[in-house]
Structures are given as C-alpha cells and as structure tokens.
CHARMM internal coordinates of N, CA and C (Angstrom, degrees):
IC EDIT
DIST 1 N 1 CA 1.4612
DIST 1 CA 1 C 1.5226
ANGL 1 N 1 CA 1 C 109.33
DIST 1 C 2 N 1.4525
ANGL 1 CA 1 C 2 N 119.97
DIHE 1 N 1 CA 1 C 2 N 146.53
DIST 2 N 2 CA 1.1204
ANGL 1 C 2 N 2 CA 145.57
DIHE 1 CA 1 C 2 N 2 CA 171.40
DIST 2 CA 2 C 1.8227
ANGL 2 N 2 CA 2 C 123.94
DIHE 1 C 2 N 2 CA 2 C -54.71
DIST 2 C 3 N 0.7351
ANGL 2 CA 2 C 3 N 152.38
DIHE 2 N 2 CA 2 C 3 N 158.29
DIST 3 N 3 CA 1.4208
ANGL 2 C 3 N 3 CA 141.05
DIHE 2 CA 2 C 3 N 3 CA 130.69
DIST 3 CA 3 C 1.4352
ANGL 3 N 3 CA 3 C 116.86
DIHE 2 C 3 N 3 CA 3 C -121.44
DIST 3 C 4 N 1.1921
ANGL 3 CA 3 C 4 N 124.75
DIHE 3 N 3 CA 3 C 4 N 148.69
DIST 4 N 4 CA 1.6865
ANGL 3 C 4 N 4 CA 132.97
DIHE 3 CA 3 C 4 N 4 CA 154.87
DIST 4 CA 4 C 1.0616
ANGL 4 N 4 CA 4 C 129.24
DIHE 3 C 4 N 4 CA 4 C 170.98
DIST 4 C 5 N 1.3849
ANGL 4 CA 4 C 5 N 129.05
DIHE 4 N 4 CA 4 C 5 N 149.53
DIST 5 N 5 CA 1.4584
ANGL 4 C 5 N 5 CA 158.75
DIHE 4 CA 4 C 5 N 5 CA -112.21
DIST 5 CA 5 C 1.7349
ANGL 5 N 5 CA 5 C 84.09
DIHE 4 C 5 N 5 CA 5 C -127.46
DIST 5 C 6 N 1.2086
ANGL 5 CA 5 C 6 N 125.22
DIHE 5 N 5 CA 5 C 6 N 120.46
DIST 6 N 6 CA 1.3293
ANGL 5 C 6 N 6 CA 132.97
DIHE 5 CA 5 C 6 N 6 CA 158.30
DIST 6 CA 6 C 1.3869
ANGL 6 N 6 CA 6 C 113.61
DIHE 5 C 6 N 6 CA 6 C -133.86
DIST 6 C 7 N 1.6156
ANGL 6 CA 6 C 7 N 106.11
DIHE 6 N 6 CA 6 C 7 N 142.10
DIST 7 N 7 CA 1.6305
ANGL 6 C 7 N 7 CA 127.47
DIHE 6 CA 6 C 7 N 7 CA -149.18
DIST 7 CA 7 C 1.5513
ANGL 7 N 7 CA 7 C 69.74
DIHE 6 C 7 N 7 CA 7 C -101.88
DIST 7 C 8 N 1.7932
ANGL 7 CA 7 C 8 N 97.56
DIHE 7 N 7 CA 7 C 8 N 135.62
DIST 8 N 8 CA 1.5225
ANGL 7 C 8 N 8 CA 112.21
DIHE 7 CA 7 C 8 N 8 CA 145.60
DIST 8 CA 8 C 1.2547
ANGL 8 N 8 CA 8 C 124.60
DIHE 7 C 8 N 8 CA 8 C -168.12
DIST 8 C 9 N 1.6610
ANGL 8 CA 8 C 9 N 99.33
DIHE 8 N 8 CA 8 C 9 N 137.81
DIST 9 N 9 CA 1.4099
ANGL 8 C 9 N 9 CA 119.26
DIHE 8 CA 8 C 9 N 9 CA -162.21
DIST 9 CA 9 C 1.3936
ANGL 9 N 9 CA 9 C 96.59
DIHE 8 C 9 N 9 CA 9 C -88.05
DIST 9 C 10 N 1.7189
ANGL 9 CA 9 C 10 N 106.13
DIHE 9 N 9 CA 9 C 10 N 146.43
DIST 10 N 10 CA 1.5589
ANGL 9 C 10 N 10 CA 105.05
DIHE 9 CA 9 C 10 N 10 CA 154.32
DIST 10 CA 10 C 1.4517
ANGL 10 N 10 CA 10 C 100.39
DIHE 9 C 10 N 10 CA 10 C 119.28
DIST 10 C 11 N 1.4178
ANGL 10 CA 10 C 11 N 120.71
DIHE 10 N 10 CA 10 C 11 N 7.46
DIST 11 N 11 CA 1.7646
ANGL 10 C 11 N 11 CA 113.36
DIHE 10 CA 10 C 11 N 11 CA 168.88
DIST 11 CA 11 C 1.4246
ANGL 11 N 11 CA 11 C 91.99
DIHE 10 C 11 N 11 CA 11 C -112.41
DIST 11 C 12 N 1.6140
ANGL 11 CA 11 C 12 N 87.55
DIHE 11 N 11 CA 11 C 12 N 147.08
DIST 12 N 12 CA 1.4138
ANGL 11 C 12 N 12 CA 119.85
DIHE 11 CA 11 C 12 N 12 CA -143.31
DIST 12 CA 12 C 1.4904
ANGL 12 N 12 CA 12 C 97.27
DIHE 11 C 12 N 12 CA 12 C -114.64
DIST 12 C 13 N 1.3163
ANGL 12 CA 12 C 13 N 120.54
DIHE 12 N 12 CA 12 C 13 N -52.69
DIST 13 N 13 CA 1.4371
ANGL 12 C 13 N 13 CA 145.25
DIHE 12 CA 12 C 13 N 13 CA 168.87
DIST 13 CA 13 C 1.2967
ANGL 13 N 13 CA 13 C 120.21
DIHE 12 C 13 N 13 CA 13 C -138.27
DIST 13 C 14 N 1.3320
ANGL 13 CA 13 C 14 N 109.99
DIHE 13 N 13 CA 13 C 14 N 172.92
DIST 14 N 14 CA 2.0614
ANGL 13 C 14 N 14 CA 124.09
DIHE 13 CA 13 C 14 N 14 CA -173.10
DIST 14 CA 14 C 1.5725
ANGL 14 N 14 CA 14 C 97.16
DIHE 13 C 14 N 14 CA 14 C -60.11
DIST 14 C 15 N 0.9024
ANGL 14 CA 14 C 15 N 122.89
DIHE 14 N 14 CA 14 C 15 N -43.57
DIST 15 N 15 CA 1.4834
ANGL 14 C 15 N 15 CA 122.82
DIHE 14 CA 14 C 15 N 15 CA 173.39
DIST 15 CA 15 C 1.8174
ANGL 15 N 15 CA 15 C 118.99
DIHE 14 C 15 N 15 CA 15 C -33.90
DIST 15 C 16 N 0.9041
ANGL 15 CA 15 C 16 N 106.23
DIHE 15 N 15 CA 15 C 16 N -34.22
DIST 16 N 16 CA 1.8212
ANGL 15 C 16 N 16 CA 133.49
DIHE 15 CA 15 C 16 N 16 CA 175.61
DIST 16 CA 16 C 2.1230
ANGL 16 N 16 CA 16 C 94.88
DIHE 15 C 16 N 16 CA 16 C -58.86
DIST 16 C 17 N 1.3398
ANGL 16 CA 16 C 17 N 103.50
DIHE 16 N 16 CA 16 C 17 N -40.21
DIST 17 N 17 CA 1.7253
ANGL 16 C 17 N 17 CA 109.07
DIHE 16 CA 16 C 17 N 17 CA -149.93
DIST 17 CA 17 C 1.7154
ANGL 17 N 17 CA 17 C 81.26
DIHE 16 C 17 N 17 CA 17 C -57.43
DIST 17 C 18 N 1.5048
ANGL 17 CA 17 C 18 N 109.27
DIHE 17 N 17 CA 17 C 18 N -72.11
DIST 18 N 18 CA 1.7274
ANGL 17 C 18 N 18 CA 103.57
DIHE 17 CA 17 C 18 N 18 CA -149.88
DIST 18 CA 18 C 1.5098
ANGL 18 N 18 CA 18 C 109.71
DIHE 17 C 18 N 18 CA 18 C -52.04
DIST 18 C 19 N 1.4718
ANGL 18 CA 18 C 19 N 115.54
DIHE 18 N 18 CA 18 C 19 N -46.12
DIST 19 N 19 CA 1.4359
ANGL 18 C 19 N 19 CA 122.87
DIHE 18 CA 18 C 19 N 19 CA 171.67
DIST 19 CA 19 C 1.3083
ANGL 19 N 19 CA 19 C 113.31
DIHE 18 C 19 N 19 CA 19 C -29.39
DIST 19 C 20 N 1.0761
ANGL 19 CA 19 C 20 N 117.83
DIHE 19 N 19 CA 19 C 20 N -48.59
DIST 20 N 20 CA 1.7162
ANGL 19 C 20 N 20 CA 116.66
DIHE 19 CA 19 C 20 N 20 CA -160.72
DIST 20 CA 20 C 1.6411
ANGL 20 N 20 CA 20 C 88.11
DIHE 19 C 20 N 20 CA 20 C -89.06
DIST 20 C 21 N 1.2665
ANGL 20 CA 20 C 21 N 116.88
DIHE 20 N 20 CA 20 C 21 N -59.99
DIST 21 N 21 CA 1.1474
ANGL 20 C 21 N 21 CA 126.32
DIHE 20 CA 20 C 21 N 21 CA -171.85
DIST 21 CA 21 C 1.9240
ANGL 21 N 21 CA 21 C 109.96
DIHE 20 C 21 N 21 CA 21 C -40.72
DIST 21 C 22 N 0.8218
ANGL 21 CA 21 C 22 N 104.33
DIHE 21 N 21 CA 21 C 22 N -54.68
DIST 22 N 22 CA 1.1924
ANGL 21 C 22 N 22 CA 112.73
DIHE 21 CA 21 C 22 N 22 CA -166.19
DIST 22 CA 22 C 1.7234
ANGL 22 N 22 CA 22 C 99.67
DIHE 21 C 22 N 22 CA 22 C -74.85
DIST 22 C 23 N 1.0356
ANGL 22 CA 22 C 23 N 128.18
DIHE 22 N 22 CA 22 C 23 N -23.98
DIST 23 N 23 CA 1.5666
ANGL 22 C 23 N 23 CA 136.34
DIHE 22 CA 22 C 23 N 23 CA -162.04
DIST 23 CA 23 C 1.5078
ANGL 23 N 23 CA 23 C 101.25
DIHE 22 C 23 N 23 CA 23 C -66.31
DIST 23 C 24 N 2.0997
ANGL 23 CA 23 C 24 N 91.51
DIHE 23 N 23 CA 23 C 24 N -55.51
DIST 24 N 24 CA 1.4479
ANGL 23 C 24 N 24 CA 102.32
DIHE 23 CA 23 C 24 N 24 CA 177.98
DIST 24 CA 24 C 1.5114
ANGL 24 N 24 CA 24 C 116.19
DIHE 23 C 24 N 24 CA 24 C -72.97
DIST 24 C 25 N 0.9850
ANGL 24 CA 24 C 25 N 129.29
DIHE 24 N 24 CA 24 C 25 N -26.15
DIST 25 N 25 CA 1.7522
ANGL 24 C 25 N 25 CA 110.29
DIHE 24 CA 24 C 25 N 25 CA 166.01
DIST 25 CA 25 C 0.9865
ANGL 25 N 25 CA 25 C 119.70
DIHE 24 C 25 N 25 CA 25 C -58.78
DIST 25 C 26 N 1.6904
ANGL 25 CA 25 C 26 N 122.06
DIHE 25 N 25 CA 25 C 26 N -49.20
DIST 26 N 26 CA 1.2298
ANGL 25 C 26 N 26 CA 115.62
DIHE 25 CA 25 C 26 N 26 CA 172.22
DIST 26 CA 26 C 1.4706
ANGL 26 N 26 CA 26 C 144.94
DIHE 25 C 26 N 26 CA 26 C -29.29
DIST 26 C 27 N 1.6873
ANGL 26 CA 26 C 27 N 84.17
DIHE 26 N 26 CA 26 C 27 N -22.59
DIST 27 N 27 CA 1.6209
ANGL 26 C 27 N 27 CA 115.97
DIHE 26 CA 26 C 27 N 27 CA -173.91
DIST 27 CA 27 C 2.0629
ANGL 27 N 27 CA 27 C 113.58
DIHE 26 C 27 N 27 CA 27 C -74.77
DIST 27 C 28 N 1.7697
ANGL 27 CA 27 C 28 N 90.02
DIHE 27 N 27 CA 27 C 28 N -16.13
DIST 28 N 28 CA 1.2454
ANGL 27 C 28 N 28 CA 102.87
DIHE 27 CA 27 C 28 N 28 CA -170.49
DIST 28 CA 28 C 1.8685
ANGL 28 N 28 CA 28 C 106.72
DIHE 27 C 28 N 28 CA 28 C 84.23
DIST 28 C 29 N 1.3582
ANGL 28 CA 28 C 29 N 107.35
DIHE 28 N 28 CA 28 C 29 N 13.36
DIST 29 N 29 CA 1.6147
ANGL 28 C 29 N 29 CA 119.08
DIHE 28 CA 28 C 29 N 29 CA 164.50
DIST 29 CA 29 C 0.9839
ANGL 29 N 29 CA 29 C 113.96
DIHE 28 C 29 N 29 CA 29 C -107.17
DIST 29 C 30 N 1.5938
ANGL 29 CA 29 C 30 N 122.15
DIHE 29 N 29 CA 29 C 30 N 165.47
DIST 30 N 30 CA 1.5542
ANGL 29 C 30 N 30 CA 116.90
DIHE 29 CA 29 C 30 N 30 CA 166.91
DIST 30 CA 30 C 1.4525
ANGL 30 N 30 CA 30 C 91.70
DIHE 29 C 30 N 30 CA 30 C -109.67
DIST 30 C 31 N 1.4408
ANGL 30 CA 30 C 31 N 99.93
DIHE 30 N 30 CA 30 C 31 N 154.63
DIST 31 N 31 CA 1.7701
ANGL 30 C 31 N 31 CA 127.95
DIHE 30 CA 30 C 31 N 31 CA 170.53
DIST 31 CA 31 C 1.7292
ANGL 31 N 31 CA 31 C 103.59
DIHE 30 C 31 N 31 CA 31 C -130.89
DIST 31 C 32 N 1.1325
ANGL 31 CA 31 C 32 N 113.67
DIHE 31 N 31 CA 31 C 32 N 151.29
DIST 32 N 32 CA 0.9479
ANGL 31 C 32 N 32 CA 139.44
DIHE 31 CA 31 C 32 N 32 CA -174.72
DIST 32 CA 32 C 1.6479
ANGL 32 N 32 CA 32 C 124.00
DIHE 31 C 32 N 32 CA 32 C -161.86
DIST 32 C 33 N 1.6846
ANGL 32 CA 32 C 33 N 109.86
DIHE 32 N 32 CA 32 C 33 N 91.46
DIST 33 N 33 CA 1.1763
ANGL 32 C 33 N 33 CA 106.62
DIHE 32 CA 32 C 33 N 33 CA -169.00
DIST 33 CA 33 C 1.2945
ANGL 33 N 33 CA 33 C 120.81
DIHE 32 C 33 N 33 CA 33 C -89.96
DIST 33 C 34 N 1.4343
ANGL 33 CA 33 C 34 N 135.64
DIHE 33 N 33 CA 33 C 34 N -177.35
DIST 34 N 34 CA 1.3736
ANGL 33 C 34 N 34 CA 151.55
DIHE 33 CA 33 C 34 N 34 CA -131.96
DIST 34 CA 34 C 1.8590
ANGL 34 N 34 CA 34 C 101.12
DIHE 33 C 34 N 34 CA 34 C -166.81
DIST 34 C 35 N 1.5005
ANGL 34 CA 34 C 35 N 98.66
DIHE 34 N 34 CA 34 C 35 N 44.41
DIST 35 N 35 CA 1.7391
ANGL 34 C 35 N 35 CA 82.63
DIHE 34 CA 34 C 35 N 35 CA -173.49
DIST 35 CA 35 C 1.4204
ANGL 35 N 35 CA 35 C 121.92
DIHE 34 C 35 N 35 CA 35 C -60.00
DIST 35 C 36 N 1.6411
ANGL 35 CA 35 C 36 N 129.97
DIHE 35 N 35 CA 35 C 36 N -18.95
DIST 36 N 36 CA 1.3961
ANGL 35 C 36 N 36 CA 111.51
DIHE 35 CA 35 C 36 N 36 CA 164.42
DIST 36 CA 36 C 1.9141
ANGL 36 N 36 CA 36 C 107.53
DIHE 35 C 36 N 36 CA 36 C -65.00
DIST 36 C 37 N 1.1774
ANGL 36 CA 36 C 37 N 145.41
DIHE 36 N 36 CA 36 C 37 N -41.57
DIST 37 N 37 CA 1.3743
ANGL 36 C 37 N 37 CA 138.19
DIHE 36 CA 36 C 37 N 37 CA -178.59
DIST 37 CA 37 C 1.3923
ANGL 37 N 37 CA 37 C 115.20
DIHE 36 C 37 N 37 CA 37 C -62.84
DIST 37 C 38 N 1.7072
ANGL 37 CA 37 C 38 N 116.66
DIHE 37 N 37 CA 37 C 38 N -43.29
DIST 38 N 38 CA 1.2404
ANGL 37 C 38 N 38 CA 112.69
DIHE 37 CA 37 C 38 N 38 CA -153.67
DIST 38 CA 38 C 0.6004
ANGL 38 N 38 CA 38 C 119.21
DIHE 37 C 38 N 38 CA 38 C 102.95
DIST 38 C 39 N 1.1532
ANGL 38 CA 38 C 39 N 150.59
DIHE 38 N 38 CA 38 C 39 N -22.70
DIST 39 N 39 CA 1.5469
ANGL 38 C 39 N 39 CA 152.63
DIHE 38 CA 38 C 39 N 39 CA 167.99
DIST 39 CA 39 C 1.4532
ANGL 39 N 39 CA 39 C 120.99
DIHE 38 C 39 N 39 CA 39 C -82.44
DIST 39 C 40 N 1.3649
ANGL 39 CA 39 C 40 N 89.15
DIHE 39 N 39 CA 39 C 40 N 170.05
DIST 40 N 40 CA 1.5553
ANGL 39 C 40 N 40 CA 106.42
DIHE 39 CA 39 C 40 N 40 CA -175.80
DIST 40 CA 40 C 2.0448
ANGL 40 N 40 CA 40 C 115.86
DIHE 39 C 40 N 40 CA 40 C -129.56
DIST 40 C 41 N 0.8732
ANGL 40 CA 40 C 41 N 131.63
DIHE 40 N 40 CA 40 C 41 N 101.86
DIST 41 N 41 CA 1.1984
ANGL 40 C 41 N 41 CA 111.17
DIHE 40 CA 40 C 41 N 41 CA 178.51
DIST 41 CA 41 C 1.8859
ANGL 41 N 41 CA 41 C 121.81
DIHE 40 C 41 N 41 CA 41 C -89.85
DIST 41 C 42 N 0.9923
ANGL 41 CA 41 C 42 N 91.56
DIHE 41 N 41 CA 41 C 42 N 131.30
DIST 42 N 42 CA 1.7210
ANGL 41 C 42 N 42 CA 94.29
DIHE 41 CA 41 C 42 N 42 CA -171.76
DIST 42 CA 42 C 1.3639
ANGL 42 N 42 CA 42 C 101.07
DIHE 41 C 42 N 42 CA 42 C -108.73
DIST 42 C 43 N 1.7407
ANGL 42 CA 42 C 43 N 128.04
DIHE 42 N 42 CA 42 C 43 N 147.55
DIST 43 N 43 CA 1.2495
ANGL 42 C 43 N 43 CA 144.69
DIHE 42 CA 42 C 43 N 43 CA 132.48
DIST 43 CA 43 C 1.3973
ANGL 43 N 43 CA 43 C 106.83
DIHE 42 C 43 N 43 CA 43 C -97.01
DIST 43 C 44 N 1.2974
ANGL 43 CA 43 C 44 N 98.87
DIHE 43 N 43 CA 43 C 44 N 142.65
DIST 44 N 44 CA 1.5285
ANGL 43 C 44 N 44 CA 101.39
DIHE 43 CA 43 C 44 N 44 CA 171.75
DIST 44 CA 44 C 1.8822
ANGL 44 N 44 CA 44 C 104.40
DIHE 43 C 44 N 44 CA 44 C -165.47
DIST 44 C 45 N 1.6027
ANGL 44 CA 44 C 45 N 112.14
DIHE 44 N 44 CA 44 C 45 N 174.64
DIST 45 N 45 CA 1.1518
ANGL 44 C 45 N 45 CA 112.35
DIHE 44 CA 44 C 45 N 45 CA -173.42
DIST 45 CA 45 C 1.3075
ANGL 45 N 45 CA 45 C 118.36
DIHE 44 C 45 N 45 CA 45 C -114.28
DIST 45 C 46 N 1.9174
ANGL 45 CA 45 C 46 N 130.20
DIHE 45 N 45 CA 45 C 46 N 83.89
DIST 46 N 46 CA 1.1505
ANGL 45 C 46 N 46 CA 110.26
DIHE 45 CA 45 C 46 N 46 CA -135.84
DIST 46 CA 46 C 1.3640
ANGL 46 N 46 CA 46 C 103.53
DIHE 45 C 46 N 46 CA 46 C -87.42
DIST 46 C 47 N 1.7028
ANGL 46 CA 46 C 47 N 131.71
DIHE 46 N 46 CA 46 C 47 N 50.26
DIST 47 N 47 CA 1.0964
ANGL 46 C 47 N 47 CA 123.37
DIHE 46 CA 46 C 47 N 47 CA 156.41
DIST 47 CA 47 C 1.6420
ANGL 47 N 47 CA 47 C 93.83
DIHE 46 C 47 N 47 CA 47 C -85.62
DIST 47 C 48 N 0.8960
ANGL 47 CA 47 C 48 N 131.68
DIHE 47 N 47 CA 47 C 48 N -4.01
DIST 48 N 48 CA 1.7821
ANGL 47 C 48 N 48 CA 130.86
DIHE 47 CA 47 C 48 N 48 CA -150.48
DIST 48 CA 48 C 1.5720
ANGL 48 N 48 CA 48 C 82.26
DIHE 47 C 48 N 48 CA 48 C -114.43
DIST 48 C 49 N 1.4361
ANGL 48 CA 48 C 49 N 102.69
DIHE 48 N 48 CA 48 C 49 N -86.00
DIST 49 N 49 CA 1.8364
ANGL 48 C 49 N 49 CA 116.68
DIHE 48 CA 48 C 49 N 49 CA -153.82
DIST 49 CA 49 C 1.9143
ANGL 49 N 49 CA 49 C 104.13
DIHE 48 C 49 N 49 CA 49 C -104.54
DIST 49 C 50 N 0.9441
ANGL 49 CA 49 C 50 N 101.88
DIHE 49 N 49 CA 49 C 50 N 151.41
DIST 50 N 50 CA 0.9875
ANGL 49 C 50 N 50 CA 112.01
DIHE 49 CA 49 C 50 N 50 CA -171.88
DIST 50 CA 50 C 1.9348
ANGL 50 N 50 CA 50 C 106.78
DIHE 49 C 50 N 50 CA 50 C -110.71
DIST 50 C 51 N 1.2878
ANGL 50 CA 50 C 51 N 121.32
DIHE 50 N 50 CA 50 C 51 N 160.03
DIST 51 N 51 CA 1.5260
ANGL 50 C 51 N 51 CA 136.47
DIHE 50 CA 50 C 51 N 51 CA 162.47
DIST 51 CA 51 C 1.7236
ANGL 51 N 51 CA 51 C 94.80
DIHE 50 C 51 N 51 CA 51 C -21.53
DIST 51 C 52 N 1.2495
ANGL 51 CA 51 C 52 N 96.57
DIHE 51 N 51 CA 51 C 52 N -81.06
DIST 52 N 52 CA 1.7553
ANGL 51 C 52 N 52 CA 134.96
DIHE 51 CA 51 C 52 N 52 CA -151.73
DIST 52 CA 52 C 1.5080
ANGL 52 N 52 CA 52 C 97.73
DIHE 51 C 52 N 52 CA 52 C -49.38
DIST 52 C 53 N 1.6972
ANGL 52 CA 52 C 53 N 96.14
DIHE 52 N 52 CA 52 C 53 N -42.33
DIST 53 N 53 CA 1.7053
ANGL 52 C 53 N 53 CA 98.43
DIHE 52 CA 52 C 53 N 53 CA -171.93
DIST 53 CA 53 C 1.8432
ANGL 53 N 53 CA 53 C 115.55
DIHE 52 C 53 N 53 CA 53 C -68.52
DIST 53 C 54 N 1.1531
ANGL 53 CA 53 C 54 N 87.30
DIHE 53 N 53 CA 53 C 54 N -35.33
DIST 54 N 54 CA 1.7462
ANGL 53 C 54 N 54 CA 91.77
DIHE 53 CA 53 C 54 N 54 CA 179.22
DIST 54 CA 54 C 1.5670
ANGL 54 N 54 CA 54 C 111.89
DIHE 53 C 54 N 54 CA 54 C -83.40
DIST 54 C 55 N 1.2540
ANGL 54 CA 54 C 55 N 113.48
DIHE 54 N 54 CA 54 C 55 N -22.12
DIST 55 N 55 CA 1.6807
ANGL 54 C 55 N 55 CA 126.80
DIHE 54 CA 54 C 55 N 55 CA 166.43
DIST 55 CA 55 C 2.0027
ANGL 55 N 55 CA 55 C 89.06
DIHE 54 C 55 N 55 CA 55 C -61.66
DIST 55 C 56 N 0.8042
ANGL 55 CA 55 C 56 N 120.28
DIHE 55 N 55 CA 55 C 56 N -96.63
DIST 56 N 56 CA 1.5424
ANGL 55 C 56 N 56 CA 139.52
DIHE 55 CA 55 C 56 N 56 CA -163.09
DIST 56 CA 56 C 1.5327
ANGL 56 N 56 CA 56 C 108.85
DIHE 55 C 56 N 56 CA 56 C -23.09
DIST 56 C 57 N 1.6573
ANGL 56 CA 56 C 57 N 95.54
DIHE 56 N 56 CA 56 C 57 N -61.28
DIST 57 N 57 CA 1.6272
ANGL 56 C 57 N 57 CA 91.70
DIHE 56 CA 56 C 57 N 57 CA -179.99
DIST 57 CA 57 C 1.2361
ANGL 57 N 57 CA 57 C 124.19
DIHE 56 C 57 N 57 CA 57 C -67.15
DIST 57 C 58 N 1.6747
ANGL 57 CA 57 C 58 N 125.32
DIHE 57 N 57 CA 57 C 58 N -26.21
DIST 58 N 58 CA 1.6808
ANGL 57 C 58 N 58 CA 124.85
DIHE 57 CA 57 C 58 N 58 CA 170.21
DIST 58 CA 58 C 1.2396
ANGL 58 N 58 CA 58 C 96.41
DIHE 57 C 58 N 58 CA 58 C -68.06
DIST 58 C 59 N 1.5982
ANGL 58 CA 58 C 59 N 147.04
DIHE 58 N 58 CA 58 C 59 N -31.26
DIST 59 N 59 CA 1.5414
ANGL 58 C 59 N 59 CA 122.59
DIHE 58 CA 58 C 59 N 59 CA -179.19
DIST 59 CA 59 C 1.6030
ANGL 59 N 59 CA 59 C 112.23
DIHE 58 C 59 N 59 CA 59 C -91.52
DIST 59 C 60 N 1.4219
ANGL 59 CA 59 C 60 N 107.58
DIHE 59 N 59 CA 59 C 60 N 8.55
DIST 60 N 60 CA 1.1999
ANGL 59 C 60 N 60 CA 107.25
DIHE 59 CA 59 C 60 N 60 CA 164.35
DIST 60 CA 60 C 1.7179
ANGL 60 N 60 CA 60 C 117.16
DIHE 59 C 60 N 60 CA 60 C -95.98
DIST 60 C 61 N 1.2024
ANGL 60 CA 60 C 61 N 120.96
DIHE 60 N 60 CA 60 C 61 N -4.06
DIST 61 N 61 CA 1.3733
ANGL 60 C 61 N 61 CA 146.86
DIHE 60 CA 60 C 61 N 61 CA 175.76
DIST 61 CA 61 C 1.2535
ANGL 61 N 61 CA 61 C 99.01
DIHE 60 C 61 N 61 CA 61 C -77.85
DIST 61 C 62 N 1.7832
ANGL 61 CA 61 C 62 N 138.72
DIHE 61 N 61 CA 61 C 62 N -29.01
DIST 62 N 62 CA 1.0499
ANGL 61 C 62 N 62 CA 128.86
DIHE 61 CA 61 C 62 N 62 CA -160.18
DIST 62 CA 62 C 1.4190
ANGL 62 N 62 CA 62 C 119.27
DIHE 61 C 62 N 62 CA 62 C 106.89
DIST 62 C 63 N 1.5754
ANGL 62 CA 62 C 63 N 108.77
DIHE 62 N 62 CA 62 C 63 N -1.49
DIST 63 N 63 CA 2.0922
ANGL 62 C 63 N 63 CA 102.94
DIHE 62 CA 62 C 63 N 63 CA -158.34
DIST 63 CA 63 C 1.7301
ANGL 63 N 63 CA 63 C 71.86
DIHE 62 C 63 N 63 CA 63 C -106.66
DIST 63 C 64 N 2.0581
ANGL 63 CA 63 C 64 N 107.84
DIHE 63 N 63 CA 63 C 64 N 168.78
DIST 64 N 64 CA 1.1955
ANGL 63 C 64 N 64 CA 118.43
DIHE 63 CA 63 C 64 N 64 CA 149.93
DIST 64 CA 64 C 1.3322
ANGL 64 N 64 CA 64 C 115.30
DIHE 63 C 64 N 64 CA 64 C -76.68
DIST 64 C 65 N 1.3322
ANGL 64 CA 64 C 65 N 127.05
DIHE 64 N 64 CA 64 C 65 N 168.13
DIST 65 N 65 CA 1.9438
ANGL 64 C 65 N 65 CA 116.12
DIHE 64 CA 64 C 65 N 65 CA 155.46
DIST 65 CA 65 C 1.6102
ANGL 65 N 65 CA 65 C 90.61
DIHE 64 C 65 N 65 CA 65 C -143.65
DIST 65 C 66 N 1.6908
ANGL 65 CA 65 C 66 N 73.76
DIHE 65 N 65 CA 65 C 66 N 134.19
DIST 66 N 66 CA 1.8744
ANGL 65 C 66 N 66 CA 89.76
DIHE 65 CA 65 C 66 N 66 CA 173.74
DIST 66 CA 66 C 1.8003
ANGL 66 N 66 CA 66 C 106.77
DIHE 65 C 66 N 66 CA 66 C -73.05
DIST 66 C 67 N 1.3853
ANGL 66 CA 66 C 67 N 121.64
DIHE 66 N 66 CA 66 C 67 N 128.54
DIST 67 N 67 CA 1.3196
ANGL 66 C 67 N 67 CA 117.92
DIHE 66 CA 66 C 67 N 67 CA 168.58
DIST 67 CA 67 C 1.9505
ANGL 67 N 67 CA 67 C 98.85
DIHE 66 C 67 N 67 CA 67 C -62.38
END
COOR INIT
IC SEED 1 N 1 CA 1 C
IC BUILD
C-alpha cells in the first residue's frame, strides 16, 4: 500500500469531509481528511488507483489539489 498527503484548497466547512472522503473510497482507496490542515491522507493500492486518480476525482468534487 501507498501513502500520501494531498494539499486541498476549497473546503469551506465539515460538510466537504464525507464528500471527499467518500469520493476516494469509491476509488477503492481510503481518504481521510484533515479539514483544519487541508489535507487529505490517502492509502491506496497503486496496482488499482493511481496519484492522478485520487487528485482528479477531489477536483472533480469541486476542491483545487496542489500537485
């Protein structure tokens, strides 16, 4: 398994957590956000999901993510 810390701008309130949260499981990853930091921490299995994929779908949620 994977680990990493992804920066993202654009939650507003706790309401933001399951959204993202839930986006990235969907992915077959776990997320686990940090809304006072900004961050997001992901495990994942990158024979499955990739960086890009868990990048893509939170800016498809509406948030930025810093590469």
């Amino acid at each position: 398994m994977q680990e990493a810390t992804v920066k993202v701008q654009g939650m507003s309130c706790r309401s933001c957590v399951p959204r993202i949260e839930g986006a990235i499981n969907a992915l077959g990853a776990e997320g686990r956000v940090n809304f006072e930091q900004g961050t997001v921490d992901v495990r994942f299995d990158e024979s499955k999901v990739q960086i890009s994929d868990i990048q893509e779908v939170i800016r498809k949620k509406g948030y930025n993510v810093e590469a």
